[in-house]
C-alpha positions in Angstrom: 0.0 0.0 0.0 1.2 3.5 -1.1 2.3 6.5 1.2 -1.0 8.5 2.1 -1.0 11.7 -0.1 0.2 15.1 2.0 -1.7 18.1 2.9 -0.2 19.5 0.6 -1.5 17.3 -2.2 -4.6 17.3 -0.9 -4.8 21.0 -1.2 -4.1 20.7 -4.7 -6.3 18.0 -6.1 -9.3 19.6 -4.1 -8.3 22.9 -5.7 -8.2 21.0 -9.5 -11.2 19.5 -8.7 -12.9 22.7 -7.9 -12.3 23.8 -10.7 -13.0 21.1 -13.2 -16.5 20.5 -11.6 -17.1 24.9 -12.0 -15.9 23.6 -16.0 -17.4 20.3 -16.6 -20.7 21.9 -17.8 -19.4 24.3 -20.6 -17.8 22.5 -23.4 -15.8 18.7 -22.9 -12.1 18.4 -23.2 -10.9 21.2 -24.7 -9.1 23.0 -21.8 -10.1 24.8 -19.0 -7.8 27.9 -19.9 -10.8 28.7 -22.5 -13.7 28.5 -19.5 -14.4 29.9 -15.9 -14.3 29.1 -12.8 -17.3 29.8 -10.5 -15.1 32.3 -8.5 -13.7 34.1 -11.9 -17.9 34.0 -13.2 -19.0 35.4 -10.1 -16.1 38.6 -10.3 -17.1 39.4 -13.3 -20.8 39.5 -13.7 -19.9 41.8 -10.3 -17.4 44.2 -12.4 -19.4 43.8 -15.6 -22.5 45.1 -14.3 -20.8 47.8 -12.3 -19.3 49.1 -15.2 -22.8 49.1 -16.8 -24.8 51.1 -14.5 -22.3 54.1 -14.9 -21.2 53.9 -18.0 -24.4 52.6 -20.5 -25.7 54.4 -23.6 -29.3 56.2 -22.9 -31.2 54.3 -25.4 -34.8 54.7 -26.5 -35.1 51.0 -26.4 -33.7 50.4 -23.0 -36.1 53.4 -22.0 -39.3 51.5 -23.1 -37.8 47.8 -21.7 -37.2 49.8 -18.1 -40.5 51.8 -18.2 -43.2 49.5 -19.9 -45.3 47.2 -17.5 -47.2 45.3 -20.3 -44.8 42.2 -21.0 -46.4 42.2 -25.2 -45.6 45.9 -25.8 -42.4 45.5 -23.7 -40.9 42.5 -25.8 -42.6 44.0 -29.0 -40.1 47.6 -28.3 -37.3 45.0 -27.6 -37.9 43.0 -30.6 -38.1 46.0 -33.2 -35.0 47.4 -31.5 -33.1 43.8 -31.9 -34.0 43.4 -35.5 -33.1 46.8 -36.3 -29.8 47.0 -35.1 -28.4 43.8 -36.7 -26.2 45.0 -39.3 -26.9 48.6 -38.4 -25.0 51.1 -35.9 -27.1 52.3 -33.2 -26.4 56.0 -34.3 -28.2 55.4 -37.2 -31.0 53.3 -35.9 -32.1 55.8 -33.2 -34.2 57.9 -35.6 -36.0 55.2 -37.4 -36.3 53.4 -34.1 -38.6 56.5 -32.5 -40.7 57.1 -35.5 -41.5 53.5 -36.0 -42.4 53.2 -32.4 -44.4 57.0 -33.1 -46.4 55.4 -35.8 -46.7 51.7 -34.4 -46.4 51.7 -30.8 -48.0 48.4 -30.6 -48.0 44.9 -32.3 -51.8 45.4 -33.5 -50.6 48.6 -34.6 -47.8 47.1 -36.4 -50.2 44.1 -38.1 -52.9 46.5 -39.2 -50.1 48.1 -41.3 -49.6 47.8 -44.9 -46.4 46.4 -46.1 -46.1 49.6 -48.4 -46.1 51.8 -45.5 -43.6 49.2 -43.3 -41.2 49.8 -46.6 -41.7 53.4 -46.7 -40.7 53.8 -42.7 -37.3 51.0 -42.9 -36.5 53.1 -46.3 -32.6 53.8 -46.0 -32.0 51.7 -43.2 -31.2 48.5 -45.5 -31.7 44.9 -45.3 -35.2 45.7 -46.1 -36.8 41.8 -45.6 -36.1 42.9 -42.0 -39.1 44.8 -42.0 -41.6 42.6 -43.7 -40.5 39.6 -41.3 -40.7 42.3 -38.5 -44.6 42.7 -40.4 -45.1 39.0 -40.4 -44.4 37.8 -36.9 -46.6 40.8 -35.7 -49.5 39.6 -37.2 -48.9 36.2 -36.6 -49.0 37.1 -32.9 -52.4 38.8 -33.5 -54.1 36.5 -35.5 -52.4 33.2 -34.1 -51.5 34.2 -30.1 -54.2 36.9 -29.6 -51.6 39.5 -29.0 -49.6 37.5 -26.6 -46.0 37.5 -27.1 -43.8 33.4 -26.5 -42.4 34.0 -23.2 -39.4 32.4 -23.6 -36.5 32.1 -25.9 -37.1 29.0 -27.6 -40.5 29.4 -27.6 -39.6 32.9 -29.5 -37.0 31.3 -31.7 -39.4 28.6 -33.0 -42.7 30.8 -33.5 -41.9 33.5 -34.8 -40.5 34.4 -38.6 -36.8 36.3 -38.8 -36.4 35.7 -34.7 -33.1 33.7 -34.7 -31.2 32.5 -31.3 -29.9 35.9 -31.1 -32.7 37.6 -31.0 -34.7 35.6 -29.4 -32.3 35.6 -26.0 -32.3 39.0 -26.4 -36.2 39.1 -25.8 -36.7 36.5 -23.5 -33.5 37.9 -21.4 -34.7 41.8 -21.4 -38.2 41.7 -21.2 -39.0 38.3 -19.0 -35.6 38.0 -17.4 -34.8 34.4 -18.7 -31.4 33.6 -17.4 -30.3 32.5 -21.0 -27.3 33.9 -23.0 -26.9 36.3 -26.0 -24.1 35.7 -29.0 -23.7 38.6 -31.7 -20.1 39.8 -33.3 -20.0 42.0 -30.0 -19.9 39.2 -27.8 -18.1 36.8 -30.1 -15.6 39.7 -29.8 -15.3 39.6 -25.8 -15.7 36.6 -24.8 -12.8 35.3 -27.2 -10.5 38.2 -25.8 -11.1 37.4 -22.3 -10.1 33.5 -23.1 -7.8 33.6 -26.1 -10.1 31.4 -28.3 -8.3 32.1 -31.6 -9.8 29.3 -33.7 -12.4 30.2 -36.5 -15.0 32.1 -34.6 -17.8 30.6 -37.4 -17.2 27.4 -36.9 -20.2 25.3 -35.5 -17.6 23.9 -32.4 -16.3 27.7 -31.8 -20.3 28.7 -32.0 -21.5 26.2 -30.0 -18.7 27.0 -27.3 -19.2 30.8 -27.4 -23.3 30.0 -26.6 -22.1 27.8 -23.8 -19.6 30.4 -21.8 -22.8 32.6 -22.6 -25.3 30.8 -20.9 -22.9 29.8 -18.2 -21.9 33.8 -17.0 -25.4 35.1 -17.8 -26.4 36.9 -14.6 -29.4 35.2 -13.1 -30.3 38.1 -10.9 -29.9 40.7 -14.1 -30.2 38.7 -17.3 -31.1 41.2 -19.1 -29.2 43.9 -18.2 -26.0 41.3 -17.9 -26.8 40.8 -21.8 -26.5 44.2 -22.7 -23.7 45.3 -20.6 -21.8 42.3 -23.0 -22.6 43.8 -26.1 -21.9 47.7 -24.8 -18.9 46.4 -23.3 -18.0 45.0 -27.6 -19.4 47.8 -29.1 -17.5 51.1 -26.9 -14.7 49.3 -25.5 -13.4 46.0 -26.7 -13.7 47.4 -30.3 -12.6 45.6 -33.3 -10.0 48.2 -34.1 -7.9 49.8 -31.3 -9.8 48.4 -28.4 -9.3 50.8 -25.3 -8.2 47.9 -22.4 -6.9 50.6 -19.9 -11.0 51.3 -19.9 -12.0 48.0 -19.3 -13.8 46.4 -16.3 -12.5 43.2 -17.6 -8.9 43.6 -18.2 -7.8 41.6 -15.3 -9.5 38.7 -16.4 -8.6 39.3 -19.8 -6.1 36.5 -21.2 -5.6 37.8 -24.5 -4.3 41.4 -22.5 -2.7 38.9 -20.4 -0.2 37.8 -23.3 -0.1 41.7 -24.6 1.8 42.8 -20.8 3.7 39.3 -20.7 5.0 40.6 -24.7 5.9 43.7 -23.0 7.7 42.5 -19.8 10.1 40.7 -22.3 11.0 43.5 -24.6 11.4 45.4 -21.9 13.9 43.2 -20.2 15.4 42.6 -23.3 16.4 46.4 -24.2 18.0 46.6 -20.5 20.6 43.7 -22.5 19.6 40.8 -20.0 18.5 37.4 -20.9 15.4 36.1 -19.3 14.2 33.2 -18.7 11.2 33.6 -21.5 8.9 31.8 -18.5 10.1 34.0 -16.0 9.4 37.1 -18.4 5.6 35.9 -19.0 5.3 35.9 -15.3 2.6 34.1 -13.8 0.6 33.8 -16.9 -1.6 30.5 -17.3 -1.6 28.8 -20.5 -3.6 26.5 -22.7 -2.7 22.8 -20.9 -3.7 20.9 -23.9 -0.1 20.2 -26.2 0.6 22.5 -28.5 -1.7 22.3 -31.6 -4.2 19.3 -30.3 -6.4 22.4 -29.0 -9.4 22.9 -31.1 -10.1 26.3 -29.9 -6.3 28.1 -29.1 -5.3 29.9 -32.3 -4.3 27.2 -35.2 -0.5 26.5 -35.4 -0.6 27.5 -39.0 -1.9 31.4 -37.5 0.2 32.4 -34.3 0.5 35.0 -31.9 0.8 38.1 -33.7 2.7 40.9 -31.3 2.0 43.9 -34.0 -1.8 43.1 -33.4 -2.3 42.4 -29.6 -5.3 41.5 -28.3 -6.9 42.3 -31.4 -5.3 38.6 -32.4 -9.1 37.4 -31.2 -11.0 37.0 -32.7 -9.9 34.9 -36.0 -12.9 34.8 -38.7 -12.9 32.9 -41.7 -12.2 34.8 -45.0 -15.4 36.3 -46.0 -16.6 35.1 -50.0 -16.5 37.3 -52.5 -19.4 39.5 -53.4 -21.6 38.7 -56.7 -20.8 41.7 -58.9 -23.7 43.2 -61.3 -24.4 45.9 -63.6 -27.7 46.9 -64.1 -28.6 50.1 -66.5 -31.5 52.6 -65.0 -33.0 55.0 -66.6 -34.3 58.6 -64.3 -37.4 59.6 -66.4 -38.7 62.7 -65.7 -41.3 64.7 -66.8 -42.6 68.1 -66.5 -46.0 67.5 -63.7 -49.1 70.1 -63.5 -47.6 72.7 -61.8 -44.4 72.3 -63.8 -42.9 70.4 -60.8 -40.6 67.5 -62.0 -42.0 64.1 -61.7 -40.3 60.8 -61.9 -41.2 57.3 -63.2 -40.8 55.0 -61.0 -41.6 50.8 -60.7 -42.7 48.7 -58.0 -39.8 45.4 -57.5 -41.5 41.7 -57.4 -42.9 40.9 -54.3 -39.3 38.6 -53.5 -36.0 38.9 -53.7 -33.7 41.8 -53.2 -35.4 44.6 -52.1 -39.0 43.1 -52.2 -41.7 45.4 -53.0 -39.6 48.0 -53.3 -40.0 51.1 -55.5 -37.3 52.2 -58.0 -36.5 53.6 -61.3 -36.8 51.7 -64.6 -34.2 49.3 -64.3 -32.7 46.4 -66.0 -30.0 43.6 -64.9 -26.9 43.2 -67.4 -26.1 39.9 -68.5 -22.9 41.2 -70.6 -20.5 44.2 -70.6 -21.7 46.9 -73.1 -20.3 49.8 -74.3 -22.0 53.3 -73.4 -23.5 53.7 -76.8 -24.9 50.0 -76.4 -25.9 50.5 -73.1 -28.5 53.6 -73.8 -29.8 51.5 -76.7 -30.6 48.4 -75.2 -31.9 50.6 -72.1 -33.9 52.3 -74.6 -35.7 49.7 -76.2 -36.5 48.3 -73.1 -38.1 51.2 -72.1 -40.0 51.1 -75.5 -40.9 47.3 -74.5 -42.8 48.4 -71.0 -44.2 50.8 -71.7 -45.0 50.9 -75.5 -44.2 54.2 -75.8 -41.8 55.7 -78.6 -38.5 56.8 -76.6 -36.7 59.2 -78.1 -33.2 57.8 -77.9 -31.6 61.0 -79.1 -32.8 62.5 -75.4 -31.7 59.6 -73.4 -28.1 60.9 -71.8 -25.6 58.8 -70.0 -24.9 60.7 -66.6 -23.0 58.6 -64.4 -22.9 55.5 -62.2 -23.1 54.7 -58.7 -22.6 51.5 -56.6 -23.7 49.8 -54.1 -22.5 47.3 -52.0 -25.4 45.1 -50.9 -24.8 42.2 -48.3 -23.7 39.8 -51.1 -23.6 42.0 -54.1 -21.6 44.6 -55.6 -23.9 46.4 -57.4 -22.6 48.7 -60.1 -25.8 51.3 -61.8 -25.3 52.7 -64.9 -27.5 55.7 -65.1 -28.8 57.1 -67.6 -31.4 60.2 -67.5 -34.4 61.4 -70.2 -36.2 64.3 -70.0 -39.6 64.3 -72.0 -43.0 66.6 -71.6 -45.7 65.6 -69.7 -47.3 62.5 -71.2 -50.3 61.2 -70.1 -50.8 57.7 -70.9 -46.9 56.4 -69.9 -46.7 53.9 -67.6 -45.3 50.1 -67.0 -47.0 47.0 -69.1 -46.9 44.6 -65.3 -46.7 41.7 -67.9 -44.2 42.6 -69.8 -42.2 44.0 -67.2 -42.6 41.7 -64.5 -43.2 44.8 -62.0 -46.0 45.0 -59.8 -47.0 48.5 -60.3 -45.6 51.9 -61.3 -46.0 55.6 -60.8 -45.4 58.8 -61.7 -44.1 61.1 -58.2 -43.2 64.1 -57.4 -39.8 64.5 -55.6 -40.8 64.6 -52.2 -43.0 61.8 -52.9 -40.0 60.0 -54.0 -37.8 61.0 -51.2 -41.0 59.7 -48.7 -41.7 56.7 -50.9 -40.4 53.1 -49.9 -37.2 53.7 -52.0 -33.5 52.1 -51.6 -30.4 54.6 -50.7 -29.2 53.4 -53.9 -32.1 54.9 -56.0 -31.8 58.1 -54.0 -28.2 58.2 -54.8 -29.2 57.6 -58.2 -31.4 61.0 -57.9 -28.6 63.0 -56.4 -26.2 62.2 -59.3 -28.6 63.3 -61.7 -29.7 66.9 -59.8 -25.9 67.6 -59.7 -24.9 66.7 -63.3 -28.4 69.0 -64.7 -27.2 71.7 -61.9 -23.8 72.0 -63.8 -25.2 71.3 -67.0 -26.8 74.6 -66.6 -24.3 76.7 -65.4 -22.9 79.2 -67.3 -20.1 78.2 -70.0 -16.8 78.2 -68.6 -17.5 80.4 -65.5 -15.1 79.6 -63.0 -15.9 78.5 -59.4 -14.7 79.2 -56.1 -12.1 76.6 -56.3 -10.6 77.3 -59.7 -12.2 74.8 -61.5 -14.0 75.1 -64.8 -18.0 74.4 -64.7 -19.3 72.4 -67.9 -21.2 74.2 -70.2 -24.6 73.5 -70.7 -26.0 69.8 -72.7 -22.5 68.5 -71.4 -22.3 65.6 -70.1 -19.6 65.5 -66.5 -18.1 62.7 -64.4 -18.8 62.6 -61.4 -16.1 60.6 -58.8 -17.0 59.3 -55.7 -15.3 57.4 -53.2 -14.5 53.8 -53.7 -16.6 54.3 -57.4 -15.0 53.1 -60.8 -15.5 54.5 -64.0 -17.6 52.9 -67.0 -14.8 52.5 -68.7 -13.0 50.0 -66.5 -16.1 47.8 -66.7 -16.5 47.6 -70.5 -13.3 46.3 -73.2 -11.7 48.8 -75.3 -13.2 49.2 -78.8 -11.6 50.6 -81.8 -12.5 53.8 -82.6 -12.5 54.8 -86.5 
């Protein structure tokens, strides 16, 4: 029979035990250094939501989740606020957050609505099939749940339409306290920071390990608030670019800062000319206990520690696919209205797809590259086709182009503008076409109608090539430069925007 183990050991194997039963729940045998203890969890939901109560955003949203006692119209102001913000910085979300809560400040308000007017209020804030699933769910809630909201977040994630994991913690967690976990980039961003999880943040194992540490350090007390504190923590201090760690709550619990001070202990012992022992100059930092490259979360052997990039190392995403790149010709038609007011033609987009019920100028995809001369004539018949009106091609100018980056498109416009008298009877053949509807507005109909940023940067292009068009011949403006003179076509440069001519092959020219 063996010696009986020491205090000493004994001291140690409780310790390891501790801390693999605090562990044992959040993800198998990866390593511990990528999880919490129950002492570390407990610190820093306590620092977290410190941090929080002093230092949060005042957000409309977070007004109506603190101030609203009816649970539906509570998760409903959560819900809106969730959907709009994926994608979108809350700076720009604000405004289109209060006046959609001005017009529909309740889910039967929201249902009663007609998807033309849901488009016209999400107009400019992108992504637009946010807003007709936003549409969708609220009536199904009406019509299916009488008005009552799923109380919790799998409930939420399986009834209702666009309501993913995300959004649906999000809910459950600020509006019925539900002790359950929230995972968006923010997070992603902390929590692999705080325990130097450097493999491919979109992969299903990284995913389903980032849920887990999230459901594990929600605050049970604060759920909701917990939640929030994560993503404000992501999104004003553990930035993607130049994160500020001297502000953070978290920093001593921080492993990826951890390796950023051990890198700085050894240069600076090494520019006082002494030779450390390279463990001695990390000091007491802990490190993954799994052998080198066997850990399917530390950062792949093939990808190492980069100094130059500090904690900013974390986290590591998978190269993103190229965008789809199109060209589609559009044509700005205006005419002169009653009051001699310009009005434009514009067309109703199929009920699916990109930009869904949309409005928008004449438009038509480009299956090949065509020249500019090309392009206005096969624009111009189509216009002839649609509406089976002549189009005087002799009127229809090239002005410019403008793109667009869309989530998974790189859309390229090539405009083109025609200015005709006031004509009656011209509209869109639906048939022909395969547009739902068209119309002839004014242009602060257009600028109120359900339209895409693209087609108002569309308009702007064309107000600022007439506006020089018409200025005087060779007068010179403020800066020096020459204005065009009238029935002149310009270019117009914008940032990050190519020329036709890079798009089309050189022709010969007689």
């Amino acid at each position: 029979m063996g010696r009986p183990a020491s205090k000493k050991t004994k001291k140690k194997t409780v310790k390891k035990e501790e801390k693999t039963k605090a562990c044992e729940d959040i993800l198998p045998p990866s390593s511990l250094y990528h999880s919490f203890t129950t002492q570390e969890t407990v610190e820093l939901r306590k620092c977290l939501l410190t941090w929080y109560d002093k230092c949060k955003r005042n957000l409309p949203w977070r007004s109506l989740a603190n101030t609203e006692l009816d649970l539906d119209r509570r998760a409903y102001a959560v819900w809106v606020s969730e959907i709009m913000l994926q994608q979108t910085q809350v700076a720009t979300v604000i405004d289109y957050y209060n006046r959609w809560m001005k017009t529909w400040p309740t889910l039967d308000d929201l249902a009663s609505a007609s998807l033309e007017e849901v488009n016209e209020k999400w107009s400019g804030l992108g992504y637009y099939s946010r807003g007709r699933r936003l549409q969708e769910g609220a009536k199904k809630v009406v019509t299916e749940f009488g008005g009552r909201m799923p109380r919790i977040a799998e409930e939420l994630q399986k009834l209702l339409p666009g309501v993913g994991r995300y959004t649906a913690g999000a809910i459950a967690s600020i509006s019925y306290g539900q002790a359950t976990g929230v995972v968006d980039g923010n997070v992603i961003r902390v929590l692999c920071r705080l325990r130097c999880i450097g493999a491919n943040s979109g992969s299903p194992a990284v995913a389903d390990k980032l849920w887990d540490l999230a459901n594990h350090l929600v605050d049970p007390e604060r759920p909701g608030d917990f939640n929030q504190a994560m993503m404000e923590l992501g999104a004003t201090v553990c930035t993607p670019k130049k994160p500020r760690c001297t502000e953070c709550p978290l920093q001593s619990q921080c492993r990826a800062y951890e390796k950023v001070e051990a890198d700085l202990t050894s240069a600076a012992a090494n520019l006082t000319n002494r030779n450390p022992d390279p463990k001695s100059a990390a000091g007491d930092i802990e490190e993954c206990d799994l052998a080198h490259g066997s850990c399917t979360l530390c950062l792949p052997s093939s990808d190492h520690w980069d100094r130059s990039l500090g904690v900013t190392n974390f986290p590591r995403k998978s190269a993103k696919k190229a965008s789809r790149v199109e060209q589609t010709l559009t044509c700005v038609w205006q005419r002169r209205g009653q009051e001699e007011e310009p009005e434009y033609l514009l067309v109703q987009r199929p009920s699916s797809g990109l930009l869904a019920g949309m409005w928008e100028f004449p438009s038509m995809l480009l299956e090949n590259k065509l020249t500019e001369k090309d392009g206005g004539l096969a624009l111009g018949n189509y216009l002839q086709e649609v509406t089976g009106h002549v189009v005087p091609l002799n009127k229809l100018q090239y002005v410019g182009e403008v793109v667009h980056i869309f989530s998974h498109i790189h859309q390229t416009y090539l405009v083109y503008f025609l200015s005709t008298s006031r004509i009656e009877a011209v509209t869109i053949n639906e048939e022909l076409s395969e547009c739902p509807a068209s119309r002839w507005v004014s242009r602060n109909q257009f600028l109120e109608a359900a339209v895409s940023t693209a087609m108002k940067k569309i308009l702007k292009l064309c107000e600022r090539n007439n506006s020089s068009s018409n200025s005087t011949p060779g007068k010179r403006k403020r800066d020096g430069s020459v204005l065009q003179p009238p029935g002149r076509r310009i270019k117009i440069e914008t940032e990050n925007q190519r020329s036709i001519q890079s798009f089309f092959k050189p022709t010969n020219r007689k």
